[in-house]
C-alpha positions in Angstrom: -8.3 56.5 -99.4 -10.9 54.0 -99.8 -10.5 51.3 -102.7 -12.2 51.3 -105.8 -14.3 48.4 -106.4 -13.5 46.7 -109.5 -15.8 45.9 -112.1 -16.9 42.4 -113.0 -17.2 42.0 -116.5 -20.2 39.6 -118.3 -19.2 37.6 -120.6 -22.0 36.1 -123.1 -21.5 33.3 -124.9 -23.0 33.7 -128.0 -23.4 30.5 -128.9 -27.0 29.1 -129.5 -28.3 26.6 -126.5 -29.7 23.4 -128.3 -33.1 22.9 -127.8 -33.5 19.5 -126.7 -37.0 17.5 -128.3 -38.8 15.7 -126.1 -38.8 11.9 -126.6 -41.9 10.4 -127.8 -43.5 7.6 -125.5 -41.5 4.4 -126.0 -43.8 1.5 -127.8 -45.4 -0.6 -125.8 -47.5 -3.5 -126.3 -50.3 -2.2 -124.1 -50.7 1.0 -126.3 -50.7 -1.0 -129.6 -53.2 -3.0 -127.9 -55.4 -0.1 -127.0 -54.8 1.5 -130.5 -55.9 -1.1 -132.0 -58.9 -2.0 -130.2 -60.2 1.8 -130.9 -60.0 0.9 -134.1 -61.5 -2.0 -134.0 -64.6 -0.3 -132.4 -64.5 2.5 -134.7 -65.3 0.5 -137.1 -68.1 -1.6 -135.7 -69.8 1.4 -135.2 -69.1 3.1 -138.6 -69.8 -0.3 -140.3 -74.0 0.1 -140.4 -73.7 3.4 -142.1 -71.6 1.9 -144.8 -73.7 -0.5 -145.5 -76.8 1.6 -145.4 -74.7 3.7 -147.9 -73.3 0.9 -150.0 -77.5 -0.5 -150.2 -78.4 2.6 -151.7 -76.5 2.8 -154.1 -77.4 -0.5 -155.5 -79.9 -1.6 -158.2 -82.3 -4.0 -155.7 -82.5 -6.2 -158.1 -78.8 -6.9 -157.7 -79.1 -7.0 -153.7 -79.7 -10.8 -153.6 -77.7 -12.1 -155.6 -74.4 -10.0 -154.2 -75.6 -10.3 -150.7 -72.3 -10.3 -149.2 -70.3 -8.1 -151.9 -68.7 -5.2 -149.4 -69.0 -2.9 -152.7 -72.6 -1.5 -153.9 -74.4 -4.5 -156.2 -74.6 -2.7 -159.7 -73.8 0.4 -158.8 -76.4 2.8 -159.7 -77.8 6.4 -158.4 -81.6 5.1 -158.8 -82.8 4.8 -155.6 -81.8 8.3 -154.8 -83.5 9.6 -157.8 -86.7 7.2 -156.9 -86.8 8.9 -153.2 -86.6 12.7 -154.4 -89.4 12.1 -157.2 -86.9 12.4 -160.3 -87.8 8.5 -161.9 -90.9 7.4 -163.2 -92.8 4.5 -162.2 -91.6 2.3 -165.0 -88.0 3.4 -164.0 -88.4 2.9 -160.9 -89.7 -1.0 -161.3 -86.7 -1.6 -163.7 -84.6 -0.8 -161.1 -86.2 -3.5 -159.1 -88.2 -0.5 -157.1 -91.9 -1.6 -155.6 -93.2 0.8 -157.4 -95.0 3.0 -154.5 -94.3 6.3 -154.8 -93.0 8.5 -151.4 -93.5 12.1 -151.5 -89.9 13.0 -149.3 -90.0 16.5 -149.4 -93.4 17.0 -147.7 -92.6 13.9 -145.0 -89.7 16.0 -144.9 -91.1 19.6 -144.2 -93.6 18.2 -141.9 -90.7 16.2 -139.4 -88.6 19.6 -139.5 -91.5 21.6 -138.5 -92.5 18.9 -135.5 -89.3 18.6 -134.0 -88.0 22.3 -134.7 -91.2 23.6 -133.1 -90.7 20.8 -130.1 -87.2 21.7 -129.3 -87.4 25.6 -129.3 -90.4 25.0 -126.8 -88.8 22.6 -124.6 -85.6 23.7 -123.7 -87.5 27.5 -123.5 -90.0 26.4 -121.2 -87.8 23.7 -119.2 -85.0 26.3 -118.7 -87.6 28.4 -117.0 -88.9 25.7 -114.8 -84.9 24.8 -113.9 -84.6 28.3 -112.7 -87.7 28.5 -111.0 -86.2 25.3 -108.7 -82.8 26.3 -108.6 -83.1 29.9 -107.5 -87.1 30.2 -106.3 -88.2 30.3 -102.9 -92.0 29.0 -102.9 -93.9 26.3 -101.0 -93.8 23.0 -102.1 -90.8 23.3 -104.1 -88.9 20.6 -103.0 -91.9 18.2 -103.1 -92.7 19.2 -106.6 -89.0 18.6 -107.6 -89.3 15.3 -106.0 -92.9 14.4 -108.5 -90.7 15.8 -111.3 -87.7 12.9 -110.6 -90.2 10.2 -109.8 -91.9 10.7 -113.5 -89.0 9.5 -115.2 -89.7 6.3 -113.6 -93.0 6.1 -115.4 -92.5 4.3 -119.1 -93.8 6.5 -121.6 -96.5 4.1 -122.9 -98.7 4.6 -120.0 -99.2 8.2 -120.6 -100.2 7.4 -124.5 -103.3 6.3 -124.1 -104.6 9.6 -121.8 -102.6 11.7 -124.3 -104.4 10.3 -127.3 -108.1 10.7 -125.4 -107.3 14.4 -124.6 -106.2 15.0 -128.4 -109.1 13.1 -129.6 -111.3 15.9 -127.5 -109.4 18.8 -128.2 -110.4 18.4 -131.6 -106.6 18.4 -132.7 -105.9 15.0 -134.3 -104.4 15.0 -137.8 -102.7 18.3 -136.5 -99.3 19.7 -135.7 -100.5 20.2 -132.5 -101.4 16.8 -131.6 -98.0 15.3 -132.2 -95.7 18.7 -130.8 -98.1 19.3 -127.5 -97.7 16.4 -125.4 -94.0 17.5 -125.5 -94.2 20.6 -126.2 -93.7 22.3 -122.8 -91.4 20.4 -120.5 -90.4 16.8 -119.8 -88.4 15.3 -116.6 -85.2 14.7 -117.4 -84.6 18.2 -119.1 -86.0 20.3 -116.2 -83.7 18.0 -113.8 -80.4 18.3 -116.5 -80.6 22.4 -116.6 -81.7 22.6 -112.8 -77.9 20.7 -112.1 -76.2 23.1 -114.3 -77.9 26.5 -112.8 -77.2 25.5 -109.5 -73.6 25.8 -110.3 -74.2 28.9 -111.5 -72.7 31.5 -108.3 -75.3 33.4 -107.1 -73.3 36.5 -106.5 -73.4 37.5 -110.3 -77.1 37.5 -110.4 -77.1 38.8 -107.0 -74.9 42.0 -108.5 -77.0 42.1 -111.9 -80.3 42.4 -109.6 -78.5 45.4 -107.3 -77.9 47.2 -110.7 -82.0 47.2 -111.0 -82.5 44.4 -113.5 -85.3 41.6 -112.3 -85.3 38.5 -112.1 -86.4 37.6 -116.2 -83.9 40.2 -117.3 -81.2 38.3 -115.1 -82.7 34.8 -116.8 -82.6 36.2 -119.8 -79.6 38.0 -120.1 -76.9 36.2 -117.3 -78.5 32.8 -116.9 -78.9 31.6 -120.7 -75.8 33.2 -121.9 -73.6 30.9 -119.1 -75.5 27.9 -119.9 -75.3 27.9 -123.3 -73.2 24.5 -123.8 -75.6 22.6 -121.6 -78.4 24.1 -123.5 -77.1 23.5 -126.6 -76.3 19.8 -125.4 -80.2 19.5 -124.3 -81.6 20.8 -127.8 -79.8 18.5 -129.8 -80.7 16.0 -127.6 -84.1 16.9 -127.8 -84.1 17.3 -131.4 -83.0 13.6 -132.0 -85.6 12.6 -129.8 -88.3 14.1 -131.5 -86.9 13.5 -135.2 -86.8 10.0 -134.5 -90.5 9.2 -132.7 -92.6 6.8 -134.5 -95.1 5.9 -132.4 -96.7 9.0 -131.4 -97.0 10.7 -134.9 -98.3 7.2 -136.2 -101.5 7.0 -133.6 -102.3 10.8 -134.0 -101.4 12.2 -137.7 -102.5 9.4 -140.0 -103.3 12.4 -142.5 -100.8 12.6 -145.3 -100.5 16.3 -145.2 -99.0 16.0 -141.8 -97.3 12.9 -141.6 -94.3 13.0 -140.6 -91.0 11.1 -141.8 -90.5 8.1 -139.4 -93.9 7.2 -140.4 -93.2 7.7 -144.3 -90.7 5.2 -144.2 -92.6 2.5 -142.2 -95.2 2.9 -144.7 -93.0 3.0 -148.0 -91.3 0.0 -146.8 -94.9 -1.8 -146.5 -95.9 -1.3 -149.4 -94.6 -4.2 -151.8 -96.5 -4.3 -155.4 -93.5 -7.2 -155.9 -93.2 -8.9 -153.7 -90.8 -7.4 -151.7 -89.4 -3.9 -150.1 -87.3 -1.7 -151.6 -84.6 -2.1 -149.6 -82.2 0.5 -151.6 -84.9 2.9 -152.0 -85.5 2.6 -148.1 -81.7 3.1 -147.5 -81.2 6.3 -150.0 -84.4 7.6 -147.8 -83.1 6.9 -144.6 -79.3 8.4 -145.3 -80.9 11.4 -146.6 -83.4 11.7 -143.3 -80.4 11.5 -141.2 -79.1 14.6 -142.7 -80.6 17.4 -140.4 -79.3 15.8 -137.6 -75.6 15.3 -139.2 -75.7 19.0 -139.9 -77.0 19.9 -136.5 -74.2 18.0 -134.6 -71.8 19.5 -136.7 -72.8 22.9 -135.6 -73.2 22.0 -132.2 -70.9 19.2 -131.5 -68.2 21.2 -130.0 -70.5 23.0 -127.3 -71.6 19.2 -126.2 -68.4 18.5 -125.9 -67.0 21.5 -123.8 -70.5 20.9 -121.8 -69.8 17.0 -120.4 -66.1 18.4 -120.0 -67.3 21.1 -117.8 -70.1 19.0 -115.9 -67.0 16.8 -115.1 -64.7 19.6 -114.0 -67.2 20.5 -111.5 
């Protein structure tokens, strides 16, 4: 007879297993150092806002004598109210205002209209042009490519002058047109940024997409946007601060009120001084509420930016 093999009985132990924490990073003098110096340079760079902030909300009046008071110099909502049309004139100089009247709102409609319209037509247009050098086969391509990188070596302020004669004939000065056009379509650096990104892009999805009949816009429009929408998004915002903060441009070709623009509002509010001198609160309250849009549009976008630079760096 063979034998019977025996069982082996398991035993659990039903006792819990301690989890065991992990221990933190011992202190160091090297990260205090480094924690502190972010700090440090955190609030450097937070520092100018305050102060715009903390201007604002003082009577100007108050300014010089409580030069270097870290709190607002008679606190006071005045300037705000003086910038969104809400105080009178005599209000307005008993709050040690200039006087001169700013009408925001238009200043303000007109700069989202310019660098709305800008944006949307840029990174459009300059996506299509990417594509067109990062998948195209045509003659000349490289060469053009290579005129494309060598414009951003050319300064800006030599292209004004030939700009400003062509919208002088055009007929467009004092126009929308004559400040969103000259950027309107495509610049450098943004058909260079997107052609980088789409030629990471594998060519085998749009290489399947095609095989399943769809043509080459369809596959732009419906594979090639969709993948790049962090750089994208990282190119409109960049393109949007660009354009909301331009001075000199709007200032040679839109001297019209009707379509003047903000940047060139608040050059010309802060000239005008019926006392003497600007008013440096009402300039502030302006300024923190012009910087708005773009707060709001970073918040919104901030996170795609950020994904974007830590992709570009993955690859």
């Amino acid at each position: 007879m063979s034998a019977t093999p025996s069982r082996t009985a398991i035993v659990t132990d039903p006792t819990p297993v301690p989890v065991q924490k992990k221990a933190g990073k011992p202190f160091s003098i090297g990260r205090f150092l480094a924690w502190v110096s972010l700090w440090v340079a955190t609030l450097i760079t937070l520092f100018p806002f305050y102060w715009i902030l903390r201007t604002a909300l003082s009577n100007t009046k108050a300014l010089a004598a409580n030069s270097t008071s870290l709190l607002p110099a008679d606190f006071t909502f005045g300037a705000f109210e003086r910038v969104l049309g809400l105080a009178t004139t005599a209000e307005a100089i008993a709050q040690g205002g200039s006087g001169a009247s700013v009408n925001f709102w238009l200043f303000l409609r007109n700069s989202l209209i310019v660098a709305t319209s800008t944006t949307i037509g840029q990174v459009f247009f300059c996506a299509l042009a990417a594509y067109a050098f990062a998948r195209l086969q045509w003659p000349g391509r490289d060469k053009l490519f290579f005129a494309f990188l060598a414009a951003l070596m050319v300064p800006g302020i030599f292209t004004t002058l030939p700009n400003f004669v062509l919208m002088r004939e055009l007929g467009l000065l004092d126009t929308y047109l004559a400040i969103i056009l000259p950027t309107l379509f495509m610049t450098p650096f943004s058909v260079f940024f997107l052609r980088q990104f789409f030629l990471g892009i594998p060519k085998e999805i749009e290489e399947a997409a095609m095989i399943d009949g769809a043509g080459r816009f369809r596959v732009f429009l419906r594979i090639i946007l969709p993948m790049s929408a962090a750089p994208i998004s990282t190119l409109a915002l960049l393109t949007y601060i660009t354009s909301w903060n331009d001075y000199f441009w709007p200032l040679l070709v839109a001297k019209d009120e009707s379509v003047r623009v903000l940047t060139v509002a608040l050059g010309i509010f802060r000239s005008q001084t019926p006392q003497g001198s600007p008013d440096w609160a009402g300039l502030m309250a302006a300024t923190l509420i012009a910087a708005l849009p773009i707060l709001v549009l970073y918040a919104f976008l901030g996170k795609r930016i950020v994904n974007s630079i830590g992709f570009s760096g993955i690859k």
